[in-house]
Backbone as a chain_set.jsonl record, in Angstrom:
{"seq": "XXXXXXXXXXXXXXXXXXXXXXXXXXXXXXXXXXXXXXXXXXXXXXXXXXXXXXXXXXXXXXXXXXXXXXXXXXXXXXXXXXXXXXXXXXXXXXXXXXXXXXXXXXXXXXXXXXXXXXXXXXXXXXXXXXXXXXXXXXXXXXXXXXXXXXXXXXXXXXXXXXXXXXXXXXXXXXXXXXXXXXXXXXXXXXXXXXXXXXXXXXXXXXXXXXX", "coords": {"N": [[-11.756, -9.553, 7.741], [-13.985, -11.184, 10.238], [-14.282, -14.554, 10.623], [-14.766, -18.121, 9.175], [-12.697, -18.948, 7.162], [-13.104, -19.394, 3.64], [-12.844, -20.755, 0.457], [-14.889, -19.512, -1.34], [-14.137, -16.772, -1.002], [-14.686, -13.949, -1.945], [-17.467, -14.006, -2.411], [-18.542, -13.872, 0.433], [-18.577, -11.163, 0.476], [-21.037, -9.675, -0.327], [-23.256, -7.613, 0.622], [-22.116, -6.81, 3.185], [-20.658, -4.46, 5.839], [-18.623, -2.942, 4.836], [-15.515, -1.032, 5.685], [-13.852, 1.856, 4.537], [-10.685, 4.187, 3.33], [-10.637, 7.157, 2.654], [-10.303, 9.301, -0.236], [-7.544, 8.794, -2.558], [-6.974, 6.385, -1.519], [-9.53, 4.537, -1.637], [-9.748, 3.758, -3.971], [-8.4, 1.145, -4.922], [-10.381, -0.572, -3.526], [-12.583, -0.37, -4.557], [-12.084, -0.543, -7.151], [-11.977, -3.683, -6.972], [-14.738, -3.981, -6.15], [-16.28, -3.544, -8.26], [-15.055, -4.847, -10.31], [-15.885, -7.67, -9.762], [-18.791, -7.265, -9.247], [-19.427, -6.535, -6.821], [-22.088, -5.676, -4.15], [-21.789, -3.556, -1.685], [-21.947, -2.207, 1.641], [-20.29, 0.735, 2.048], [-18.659, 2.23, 4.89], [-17.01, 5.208, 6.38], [-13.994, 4.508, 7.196], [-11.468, 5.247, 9.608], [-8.221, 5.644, 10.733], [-7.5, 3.633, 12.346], [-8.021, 0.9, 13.676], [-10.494, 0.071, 15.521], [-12.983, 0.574, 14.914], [-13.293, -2.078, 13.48], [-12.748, -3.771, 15.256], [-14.37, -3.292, 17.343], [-16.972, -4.366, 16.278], [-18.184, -2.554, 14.173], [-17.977, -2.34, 11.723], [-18.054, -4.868, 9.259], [-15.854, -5.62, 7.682], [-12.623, -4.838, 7.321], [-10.75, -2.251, 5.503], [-7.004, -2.822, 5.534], [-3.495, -2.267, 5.657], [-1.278, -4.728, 5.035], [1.298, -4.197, 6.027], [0.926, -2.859, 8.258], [-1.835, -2.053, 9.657], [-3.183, -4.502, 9.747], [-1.175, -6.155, 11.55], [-1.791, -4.551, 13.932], [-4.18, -5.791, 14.203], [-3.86, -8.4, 15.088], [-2.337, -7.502, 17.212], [-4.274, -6.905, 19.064], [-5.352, -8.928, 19.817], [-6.773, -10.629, 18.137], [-6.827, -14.16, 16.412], [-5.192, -15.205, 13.711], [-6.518, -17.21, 12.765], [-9.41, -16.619, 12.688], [-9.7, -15.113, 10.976], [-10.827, -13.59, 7.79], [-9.013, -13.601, 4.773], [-8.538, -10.968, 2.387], [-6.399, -10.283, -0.346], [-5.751, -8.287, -2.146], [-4.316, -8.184, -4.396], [-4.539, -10.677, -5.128], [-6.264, -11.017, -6.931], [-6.243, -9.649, -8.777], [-6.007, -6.751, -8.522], [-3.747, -5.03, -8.272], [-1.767, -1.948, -7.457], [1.289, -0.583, -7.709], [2.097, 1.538, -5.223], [2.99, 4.522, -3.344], [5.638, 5.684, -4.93], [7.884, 7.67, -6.574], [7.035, 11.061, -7.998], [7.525, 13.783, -10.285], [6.769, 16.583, -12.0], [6.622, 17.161, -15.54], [8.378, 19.431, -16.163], [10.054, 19.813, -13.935], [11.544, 17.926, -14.152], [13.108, 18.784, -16.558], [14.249, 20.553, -16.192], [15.898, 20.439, -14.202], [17.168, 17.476, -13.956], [19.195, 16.387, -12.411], [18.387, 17.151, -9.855], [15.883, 15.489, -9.585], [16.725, 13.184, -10.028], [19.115, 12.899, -7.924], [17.197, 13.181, -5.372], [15.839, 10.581, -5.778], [17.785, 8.726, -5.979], [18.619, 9.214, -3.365], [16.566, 8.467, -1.232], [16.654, 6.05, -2.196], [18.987, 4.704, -1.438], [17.973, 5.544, 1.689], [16.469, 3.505, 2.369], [18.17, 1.019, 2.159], [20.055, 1.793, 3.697], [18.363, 1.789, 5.845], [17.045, -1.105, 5.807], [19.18, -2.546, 6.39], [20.202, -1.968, 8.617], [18.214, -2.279, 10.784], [18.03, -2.206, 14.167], [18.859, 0.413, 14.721], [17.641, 1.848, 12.611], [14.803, 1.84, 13.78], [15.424, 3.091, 16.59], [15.951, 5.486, 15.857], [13.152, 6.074, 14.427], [11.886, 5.626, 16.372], [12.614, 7.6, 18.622], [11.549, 10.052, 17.323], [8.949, 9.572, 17.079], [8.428, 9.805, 19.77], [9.417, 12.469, 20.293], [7.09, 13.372, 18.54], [4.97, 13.068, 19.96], [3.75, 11.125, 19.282], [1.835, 7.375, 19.867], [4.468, 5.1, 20.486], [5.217, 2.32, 19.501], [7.715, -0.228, 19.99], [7.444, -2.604, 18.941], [5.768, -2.82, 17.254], [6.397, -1.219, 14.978], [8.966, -2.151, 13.925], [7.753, -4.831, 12.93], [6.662, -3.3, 10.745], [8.855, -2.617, 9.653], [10.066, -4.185, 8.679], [8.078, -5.991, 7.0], [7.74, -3.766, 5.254], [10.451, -4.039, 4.17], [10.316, -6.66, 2.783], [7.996, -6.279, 0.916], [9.112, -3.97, -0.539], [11.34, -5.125, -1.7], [10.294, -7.507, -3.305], [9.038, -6.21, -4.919], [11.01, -4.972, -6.368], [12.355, -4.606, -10.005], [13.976, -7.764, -11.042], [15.009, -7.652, -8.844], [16.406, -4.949, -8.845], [16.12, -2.418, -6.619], [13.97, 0.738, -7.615], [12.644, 0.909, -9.707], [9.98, 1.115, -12.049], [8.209, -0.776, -13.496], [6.988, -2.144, -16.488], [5.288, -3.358, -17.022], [3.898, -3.343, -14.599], [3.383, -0.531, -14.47], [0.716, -0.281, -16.674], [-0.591, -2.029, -16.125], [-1.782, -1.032, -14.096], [-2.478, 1.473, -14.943], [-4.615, 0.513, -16.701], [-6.483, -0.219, -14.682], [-6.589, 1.948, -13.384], [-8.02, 3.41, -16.236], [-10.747, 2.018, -16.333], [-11.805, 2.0, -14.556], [-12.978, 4.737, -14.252], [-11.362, 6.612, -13.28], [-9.092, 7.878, -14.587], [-8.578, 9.873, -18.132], [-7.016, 9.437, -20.073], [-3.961, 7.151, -20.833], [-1.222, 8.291, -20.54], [2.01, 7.518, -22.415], [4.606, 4.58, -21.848], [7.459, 5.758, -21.541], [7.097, 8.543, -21.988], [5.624, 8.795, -19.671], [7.593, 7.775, -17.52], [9.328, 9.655, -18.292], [12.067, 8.841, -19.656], [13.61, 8.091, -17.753], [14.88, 6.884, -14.546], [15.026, 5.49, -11.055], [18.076, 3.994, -11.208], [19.333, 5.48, -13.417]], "CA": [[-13.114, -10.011, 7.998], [-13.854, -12.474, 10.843], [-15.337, -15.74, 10.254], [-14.087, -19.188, 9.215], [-12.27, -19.316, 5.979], [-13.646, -20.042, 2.682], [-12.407, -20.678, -0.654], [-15.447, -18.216, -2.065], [-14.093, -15.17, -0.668], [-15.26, -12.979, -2.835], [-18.743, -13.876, -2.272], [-18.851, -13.561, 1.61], [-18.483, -9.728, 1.186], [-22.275, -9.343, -0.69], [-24.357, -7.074, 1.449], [-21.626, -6.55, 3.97], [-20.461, -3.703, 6.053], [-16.894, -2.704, 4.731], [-14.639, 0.183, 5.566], [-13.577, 2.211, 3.42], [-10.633, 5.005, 4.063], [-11.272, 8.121, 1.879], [-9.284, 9.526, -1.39], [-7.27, 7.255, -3.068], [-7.292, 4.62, -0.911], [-10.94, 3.741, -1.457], [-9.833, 3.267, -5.388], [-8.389, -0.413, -5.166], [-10.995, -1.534, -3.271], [-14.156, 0.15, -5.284], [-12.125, -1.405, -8.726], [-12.347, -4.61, -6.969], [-16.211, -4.55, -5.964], [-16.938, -3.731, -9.604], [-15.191, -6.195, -10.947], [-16.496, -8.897, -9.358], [-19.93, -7.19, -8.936], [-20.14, -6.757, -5.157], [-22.817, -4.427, -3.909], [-21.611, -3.491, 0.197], [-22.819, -0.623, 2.692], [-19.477, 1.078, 2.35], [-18.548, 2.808, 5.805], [-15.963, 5.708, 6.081], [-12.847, 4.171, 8.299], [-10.68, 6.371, 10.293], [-6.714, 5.294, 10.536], [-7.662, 2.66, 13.424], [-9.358, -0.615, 13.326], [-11.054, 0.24, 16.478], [-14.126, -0.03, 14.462], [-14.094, -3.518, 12.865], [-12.995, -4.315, 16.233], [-16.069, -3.191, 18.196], [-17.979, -4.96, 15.328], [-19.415, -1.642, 13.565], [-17.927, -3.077, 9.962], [-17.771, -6.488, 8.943], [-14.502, -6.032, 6.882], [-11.821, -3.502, 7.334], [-9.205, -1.972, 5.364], [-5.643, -2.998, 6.425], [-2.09, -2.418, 4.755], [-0.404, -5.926, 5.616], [1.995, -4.208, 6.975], [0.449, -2.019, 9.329], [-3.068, -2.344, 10.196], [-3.202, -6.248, 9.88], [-0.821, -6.417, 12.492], [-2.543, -4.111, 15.266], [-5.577, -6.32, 14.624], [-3.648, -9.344, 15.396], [-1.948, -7.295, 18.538], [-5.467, -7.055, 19.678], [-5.795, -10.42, 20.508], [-7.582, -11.396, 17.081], [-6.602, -15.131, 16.221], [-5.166, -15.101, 12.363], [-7.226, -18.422, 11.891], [-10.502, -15.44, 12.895], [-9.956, -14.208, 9.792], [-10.747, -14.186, 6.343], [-8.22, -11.876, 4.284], [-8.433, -10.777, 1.149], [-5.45, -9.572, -0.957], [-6.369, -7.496, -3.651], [-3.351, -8.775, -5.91], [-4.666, -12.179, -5.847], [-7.835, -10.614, -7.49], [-6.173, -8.517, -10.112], [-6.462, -5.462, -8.54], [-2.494, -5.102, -8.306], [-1.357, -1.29, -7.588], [2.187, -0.123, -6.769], [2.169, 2.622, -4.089], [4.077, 5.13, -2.702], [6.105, 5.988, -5.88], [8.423, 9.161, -6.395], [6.982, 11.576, -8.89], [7.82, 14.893, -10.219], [6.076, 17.194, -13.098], [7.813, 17.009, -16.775], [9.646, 20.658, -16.327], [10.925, 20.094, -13.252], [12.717, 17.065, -14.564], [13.764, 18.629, -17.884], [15.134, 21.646, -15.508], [16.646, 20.042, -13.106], [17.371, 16.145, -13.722], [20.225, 16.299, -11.576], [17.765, 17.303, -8.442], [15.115, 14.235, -9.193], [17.97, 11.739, -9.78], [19.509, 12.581, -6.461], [16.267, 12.897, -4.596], [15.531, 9.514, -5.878], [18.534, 7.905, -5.228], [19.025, 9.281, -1.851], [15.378, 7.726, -0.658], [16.803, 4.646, -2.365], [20.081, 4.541, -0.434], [17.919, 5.444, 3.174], [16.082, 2.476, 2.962], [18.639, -0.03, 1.879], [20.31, 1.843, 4.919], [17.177, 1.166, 7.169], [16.993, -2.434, 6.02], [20.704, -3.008, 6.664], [20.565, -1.468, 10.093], [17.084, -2.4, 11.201], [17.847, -1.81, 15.001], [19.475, 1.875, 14.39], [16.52, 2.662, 12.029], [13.706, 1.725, 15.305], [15.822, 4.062, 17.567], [15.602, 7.061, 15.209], [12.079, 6.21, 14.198], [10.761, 5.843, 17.855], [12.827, 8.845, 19.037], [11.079, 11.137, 16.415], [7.768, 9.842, 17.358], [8.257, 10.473, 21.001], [9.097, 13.677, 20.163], [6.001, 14.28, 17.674], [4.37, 12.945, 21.415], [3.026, 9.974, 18.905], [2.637, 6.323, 20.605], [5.87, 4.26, 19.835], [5.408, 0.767, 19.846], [8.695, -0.623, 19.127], [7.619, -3.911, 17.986], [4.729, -2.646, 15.885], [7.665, -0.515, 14.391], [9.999, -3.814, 13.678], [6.714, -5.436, 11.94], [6.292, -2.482, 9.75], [9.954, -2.131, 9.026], [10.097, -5.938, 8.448], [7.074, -6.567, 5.948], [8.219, -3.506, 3.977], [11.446, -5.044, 3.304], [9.589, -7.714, 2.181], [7.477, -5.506, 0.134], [10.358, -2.937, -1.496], [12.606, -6.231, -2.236], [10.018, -8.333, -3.928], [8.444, -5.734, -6.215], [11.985, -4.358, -7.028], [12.582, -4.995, -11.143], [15.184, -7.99, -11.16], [16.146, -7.561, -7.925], [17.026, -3.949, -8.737], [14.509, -1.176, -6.747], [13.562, 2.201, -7.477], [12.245, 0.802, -10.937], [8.933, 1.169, -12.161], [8.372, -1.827, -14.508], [6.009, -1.201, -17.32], [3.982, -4.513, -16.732], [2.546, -2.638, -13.144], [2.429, 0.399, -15.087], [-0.062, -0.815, -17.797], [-2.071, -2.763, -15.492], [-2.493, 0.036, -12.763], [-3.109, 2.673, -15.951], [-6.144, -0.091, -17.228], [-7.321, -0.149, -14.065], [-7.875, 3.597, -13.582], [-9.387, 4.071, -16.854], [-11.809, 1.051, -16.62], [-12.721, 2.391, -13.158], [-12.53, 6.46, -14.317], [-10.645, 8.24, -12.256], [-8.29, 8.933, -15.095], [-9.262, 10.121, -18.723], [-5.903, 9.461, -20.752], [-3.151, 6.856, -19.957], [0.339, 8.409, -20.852], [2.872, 6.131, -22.73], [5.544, 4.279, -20.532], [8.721, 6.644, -21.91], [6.461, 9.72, -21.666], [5.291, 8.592, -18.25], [8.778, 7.859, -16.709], [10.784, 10.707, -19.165], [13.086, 8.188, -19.942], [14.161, 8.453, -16.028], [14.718, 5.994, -13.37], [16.796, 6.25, -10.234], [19.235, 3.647, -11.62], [20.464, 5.403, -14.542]], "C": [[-13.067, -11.208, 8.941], [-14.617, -13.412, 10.253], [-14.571, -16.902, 9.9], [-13.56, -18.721, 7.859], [-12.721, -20.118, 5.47], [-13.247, -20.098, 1.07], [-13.232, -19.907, -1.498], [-15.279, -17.258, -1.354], [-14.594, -14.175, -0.492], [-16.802, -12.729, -2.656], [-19.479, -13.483, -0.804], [-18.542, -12.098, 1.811], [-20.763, -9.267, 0.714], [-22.761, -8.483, 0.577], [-23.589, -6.159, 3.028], [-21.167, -5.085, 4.285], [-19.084, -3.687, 5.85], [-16.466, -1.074, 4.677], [-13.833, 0.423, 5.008], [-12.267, 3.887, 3.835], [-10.896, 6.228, 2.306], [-10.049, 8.465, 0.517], [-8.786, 8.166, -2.051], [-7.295, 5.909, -2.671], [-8.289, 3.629, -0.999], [-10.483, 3.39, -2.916], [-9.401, 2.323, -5.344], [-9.599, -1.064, -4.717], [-12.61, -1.617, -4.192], [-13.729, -0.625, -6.742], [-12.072, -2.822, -8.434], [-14.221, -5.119, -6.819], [-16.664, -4.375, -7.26], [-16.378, -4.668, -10.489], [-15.579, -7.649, -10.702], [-18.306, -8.572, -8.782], [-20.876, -7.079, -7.822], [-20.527, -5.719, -5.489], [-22.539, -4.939, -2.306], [-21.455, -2.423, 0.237], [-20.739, -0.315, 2.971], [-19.49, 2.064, 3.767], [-17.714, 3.517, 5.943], [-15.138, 5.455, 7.75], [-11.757, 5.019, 8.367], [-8.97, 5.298, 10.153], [-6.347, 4.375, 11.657], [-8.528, 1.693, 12.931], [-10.03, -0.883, 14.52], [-12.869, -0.231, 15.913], [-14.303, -1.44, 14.152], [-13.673, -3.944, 14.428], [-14.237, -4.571, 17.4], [-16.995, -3.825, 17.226], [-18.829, -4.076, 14.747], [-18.752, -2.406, 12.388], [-17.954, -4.731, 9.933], [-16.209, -6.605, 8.27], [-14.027, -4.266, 7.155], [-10.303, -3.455, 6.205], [-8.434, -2.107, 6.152], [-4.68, -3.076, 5.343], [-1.553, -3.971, 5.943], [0.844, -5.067, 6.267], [2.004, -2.97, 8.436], [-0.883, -2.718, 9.893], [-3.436, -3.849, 10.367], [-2.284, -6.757, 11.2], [-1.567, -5.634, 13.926], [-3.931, -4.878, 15.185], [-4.981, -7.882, 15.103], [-3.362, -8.756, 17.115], [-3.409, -7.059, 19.772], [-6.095, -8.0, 20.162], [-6.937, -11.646, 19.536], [-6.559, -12.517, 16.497], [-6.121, -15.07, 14.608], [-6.049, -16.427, 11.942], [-8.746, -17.539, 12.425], [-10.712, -15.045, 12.038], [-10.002, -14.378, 8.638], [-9.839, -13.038, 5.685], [-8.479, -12.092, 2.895], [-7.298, -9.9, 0.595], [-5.832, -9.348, -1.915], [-5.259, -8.186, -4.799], [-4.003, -9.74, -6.113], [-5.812, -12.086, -6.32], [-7.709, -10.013, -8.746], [-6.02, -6.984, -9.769], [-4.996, -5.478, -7.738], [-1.785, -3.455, -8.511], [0.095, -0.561, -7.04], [1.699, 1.241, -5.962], [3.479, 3.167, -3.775], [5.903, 5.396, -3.95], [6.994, 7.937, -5.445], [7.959, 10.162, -7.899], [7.053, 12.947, -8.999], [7.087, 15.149, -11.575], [6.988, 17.105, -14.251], [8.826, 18.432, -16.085], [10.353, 20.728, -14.922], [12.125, 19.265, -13.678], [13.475, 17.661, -15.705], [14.548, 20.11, -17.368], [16.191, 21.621, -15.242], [17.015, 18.331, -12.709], [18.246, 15.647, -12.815], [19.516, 15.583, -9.878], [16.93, 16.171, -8.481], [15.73, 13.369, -9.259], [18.568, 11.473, -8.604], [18.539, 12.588, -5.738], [15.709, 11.191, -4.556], [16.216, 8.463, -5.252], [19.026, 7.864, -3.956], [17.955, 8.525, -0.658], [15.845, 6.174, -1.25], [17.724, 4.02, -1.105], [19.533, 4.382, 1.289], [17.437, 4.411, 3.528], [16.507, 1.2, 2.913], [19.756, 0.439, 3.193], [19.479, 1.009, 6.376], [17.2, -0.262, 7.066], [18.22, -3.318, 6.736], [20.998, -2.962, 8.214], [19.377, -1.4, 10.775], [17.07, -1.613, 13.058], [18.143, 0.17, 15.241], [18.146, 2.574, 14.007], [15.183, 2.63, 13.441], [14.306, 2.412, 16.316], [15.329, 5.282, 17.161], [14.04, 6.732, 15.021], [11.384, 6.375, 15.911], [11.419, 6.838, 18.587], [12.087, 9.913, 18.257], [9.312, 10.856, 16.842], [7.413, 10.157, 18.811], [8.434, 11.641, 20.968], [7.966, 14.431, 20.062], [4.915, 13.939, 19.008], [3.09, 11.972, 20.49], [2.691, 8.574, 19.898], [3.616, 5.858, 19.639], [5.965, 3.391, 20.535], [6.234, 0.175, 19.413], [8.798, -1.9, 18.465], [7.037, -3.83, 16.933], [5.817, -2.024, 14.467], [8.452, -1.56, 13.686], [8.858, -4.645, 12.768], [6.825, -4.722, 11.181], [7.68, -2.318, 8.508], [10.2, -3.775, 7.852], [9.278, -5.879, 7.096], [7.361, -5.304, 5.294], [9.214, -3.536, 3.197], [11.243, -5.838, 2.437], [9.026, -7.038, 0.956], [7.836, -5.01, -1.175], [10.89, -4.203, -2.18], [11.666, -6.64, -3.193], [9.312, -7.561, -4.925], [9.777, -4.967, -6.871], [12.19, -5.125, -8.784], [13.944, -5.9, -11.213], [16.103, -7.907, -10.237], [16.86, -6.126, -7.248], [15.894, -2.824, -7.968], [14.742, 0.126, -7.615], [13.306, 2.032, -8.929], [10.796, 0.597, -10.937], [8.609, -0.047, -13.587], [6.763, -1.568, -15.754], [4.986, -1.98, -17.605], [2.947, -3.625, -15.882], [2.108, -1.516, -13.709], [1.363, 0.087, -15.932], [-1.075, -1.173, -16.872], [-2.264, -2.018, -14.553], [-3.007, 0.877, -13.668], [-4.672, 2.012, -16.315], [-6.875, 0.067, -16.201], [-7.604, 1.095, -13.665], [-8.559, 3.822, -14.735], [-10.278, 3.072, -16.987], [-12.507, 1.81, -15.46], [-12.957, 3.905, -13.224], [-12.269, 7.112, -13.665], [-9.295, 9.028, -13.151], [-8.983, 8.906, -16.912], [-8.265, 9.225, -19.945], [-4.818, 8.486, -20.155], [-1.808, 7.343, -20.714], [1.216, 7.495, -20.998], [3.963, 6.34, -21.639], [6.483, 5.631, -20.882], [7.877, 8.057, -21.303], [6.696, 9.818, -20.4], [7.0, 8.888, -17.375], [9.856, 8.978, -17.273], [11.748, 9.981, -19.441], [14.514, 8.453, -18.788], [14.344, 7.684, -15.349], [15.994, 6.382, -12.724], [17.783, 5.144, -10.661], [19.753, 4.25, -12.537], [20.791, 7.038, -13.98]], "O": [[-12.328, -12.157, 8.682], [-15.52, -13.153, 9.458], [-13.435, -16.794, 10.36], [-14.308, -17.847, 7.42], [-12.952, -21.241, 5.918], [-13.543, -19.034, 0.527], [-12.649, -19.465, -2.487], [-16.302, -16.714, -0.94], [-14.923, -13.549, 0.516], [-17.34, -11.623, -2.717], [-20.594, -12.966, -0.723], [-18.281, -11.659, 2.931], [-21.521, -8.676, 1.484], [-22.464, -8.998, 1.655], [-24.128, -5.294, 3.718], [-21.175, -4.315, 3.324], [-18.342, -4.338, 6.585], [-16.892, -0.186, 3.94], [-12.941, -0.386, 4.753], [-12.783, 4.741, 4.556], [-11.264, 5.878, 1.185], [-9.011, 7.807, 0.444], [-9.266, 7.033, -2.106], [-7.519, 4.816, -3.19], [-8.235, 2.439, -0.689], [-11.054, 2.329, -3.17], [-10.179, 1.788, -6.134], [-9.982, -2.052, -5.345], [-13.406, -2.538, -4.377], [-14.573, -1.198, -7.432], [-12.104, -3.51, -9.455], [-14.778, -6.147, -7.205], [-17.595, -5.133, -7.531], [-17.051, -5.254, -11.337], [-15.516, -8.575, -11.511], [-18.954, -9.374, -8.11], [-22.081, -7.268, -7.654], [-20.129, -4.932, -6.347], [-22.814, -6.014, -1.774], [-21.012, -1.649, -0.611], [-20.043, -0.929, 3.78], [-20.483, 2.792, 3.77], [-16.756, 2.802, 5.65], [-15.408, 5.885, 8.871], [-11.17, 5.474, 7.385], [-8.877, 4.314, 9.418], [-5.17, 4.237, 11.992], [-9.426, 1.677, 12.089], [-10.244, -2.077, 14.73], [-13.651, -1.055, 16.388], [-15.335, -2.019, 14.492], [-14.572, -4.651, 14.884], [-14.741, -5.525, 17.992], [-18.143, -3.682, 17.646], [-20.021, -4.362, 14.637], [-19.398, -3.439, 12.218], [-17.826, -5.506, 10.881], [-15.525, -7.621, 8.391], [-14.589, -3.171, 7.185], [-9.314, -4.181, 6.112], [-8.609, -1.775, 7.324], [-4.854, -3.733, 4.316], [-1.523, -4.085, 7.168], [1.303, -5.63, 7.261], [2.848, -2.518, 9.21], [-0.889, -3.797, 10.486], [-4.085, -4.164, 11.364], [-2.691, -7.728, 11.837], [-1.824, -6.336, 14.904], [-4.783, -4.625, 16.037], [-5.881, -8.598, 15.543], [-3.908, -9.281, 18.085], [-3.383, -7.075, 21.003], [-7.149, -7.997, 20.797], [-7.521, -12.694, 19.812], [-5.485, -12.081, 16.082], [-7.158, -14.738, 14.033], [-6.233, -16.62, 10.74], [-9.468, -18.52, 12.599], [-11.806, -14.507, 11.867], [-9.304, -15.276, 8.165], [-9.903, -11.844, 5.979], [-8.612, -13.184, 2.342], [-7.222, -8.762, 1.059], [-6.306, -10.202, -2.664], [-5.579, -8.603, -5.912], [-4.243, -9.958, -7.301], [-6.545, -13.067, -6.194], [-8.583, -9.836, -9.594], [-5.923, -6.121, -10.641], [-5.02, -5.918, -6.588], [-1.199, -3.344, -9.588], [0.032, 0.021, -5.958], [0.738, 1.854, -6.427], [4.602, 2.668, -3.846], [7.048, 5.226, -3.532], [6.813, 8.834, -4.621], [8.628, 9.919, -8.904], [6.714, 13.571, -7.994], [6.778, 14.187, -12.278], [8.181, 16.966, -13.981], [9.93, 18.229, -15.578], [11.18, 21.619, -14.728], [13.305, 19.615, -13.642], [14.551, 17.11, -15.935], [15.344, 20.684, -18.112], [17.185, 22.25, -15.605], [17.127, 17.921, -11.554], [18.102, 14.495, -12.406], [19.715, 14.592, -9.175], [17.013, 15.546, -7.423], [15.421, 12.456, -8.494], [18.683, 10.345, -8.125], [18.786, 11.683, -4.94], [15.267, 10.654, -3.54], [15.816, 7.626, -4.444], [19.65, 6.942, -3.429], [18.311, 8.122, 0.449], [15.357, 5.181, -0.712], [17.42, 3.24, -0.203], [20.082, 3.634, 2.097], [17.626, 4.012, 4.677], [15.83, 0.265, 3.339], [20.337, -0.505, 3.728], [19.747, 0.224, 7.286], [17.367, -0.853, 8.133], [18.187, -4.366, 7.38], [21.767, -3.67, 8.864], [19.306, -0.41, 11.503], [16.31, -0.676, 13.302], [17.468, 0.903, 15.964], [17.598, 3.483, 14.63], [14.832, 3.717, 13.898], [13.548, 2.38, 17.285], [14.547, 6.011, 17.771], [13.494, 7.473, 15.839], [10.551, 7.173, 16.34], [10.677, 7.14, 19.522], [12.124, 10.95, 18.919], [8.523, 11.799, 16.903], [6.336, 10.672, 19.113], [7.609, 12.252, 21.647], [7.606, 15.424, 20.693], [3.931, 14.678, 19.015], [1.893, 11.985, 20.779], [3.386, 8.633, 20.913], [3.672, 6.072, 18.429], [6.452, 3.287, 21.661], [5.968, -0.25, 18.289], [9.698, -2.315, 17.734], [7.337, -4.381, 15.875], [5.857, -2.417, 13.301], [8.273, -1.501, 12.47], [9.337, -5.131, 11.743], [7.301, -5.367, 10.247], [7.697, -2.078, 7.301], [10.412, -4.058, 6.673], [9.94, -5.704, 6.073], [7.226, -5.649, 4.12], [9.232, -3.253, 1.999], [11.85, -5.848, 1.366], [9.633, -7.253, -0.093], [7.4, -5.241, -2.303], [10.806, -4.189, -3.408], [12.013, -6.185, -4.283], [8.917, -8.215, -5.89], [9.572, -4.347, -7.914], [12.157, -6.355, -8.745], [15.0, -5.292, -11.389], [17.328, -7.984, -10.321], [17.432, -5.919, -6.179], [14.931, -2.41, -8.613], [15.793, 0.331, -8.222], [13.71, 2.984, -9.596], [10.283, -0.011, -9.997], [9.022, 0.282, -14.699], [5.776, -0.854, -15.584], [3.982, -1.637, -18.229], [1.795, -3.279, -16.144], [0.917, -1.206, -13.694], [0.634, 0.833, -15.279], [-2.213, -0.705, -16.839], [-3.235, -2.419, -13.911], [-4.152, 1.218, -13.37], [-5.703, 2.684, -16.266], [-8.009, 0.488, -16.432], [-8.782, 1.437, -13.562], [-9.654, 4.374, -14.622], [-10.823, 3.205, -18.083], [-13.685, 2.163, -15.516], [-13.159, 4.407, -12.118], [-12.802, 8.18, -13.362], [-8.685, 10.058, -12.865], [-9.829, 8.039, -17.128], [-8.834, 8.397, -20.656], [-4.549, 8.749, -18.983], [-1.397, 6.57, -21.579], [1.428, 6.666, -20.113], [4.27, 7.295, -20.926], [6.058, 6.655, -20.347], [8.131, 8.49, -20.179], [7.546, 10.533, -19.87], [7.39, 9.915, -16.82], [10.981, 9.144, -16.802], [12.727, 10.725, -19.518], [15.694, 8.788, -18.891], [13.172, 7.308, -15.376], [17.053, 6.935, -13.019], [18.845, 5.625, -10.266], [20.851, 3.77, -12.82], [21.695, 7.698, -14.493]]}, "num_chains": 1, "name": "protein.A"}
């Protein structure tokens, strides 16, 4: 959101135009406007911030480590902006998780243990070998005849280092800790999108990629 920074946040969204992108993604931000009681003219945002840039929204979705940076590479000032982080609100969901159905795991534990740990291993590769990983990534998107911005690339790779490392359990990743579970399960059923929350053991099968 542009504007000066203000220690009520929360209150400078009232009435405002905020984008919104569709499916799950709109669920952190819809369990934050109800808990704090905002009413705003949601708008449906595309996978660019082309909009809040031309000034059709007032506030845009952005993953910090994507979209927050192409609005800076745009020539927007970070003291322009007001940000809001949903953690520092409560509204605290891991993402991007590995999950599989009970019977495949009780099939085949072998196959989700190594699938797990092999996505563990590529990105403690990628972090290790940052320039290596931005060759292969921007050769694959010149291929897919994507753009490939290799710095935007190096930001992205960067702040989810940051990311992976600091929500890892202890230091250790590819753990699901049963604090985030609990408080991501309350917040779907306060907000209903789910009916039932499945206990932790249930939930994880008594699984993780460390063991």
């Amino acid at each position: 959101m542009r504007g000066r920074k203000s220690k009520s946040y929360v209150t400078l969204l009232h009435g405002r135009k905020v984008g919104l992108w569709g499916g799950p993604f709109a669920i952190p931000p819809r369990a934050f406007f109800r808990k704090y009681g905002l009413r705003v003219h949601e708008v449906p945002q595309s996978y660019t911030v082309n909009l809040f840039l031309h000034g059709g929204i007032d506030v845009a979705s952005a993953m910090w480590y994507n979209e927050y940076h192409t609005i800076l590479n745009a020539g927007i000032d970070p003291d322009e902006l007001s940000i809001f982080l949903l953690k520092d609100y409560g509204i605290d969901l891991p993402e991007d998780g590995l999950y599989t159905i009970e019977k495949t795991l009780k099939n085949d534990p072998g196959l989700a243990k190594g699938f797990a740990q092999a996505s563990l291993d590529g990105w403690n590769y990628a972090f290790a070998h940052p320039e290596e990983t931005l060759d292969v990534v921007i050769r694959y998107m010149r291929e897919a005849k994507l753009p490939a911005d290799r710095m935007h690339q190096k930001w992205m790779l960067e702040r989810l280092r940051d990311l992976i490392i600091s929500r890892g359990n202890q230091g250790v990743l590819g753990i699901l800790s049963r604090s985030d579970y609990t408080a991501a399960g309350q917040i779907l059923l306060k907000n209903g999108e789910i009916r039932t929350l499945p206990g932790f053991k249930a939930f994880m099968g008594q699984f993780d990629a460390q063991q």
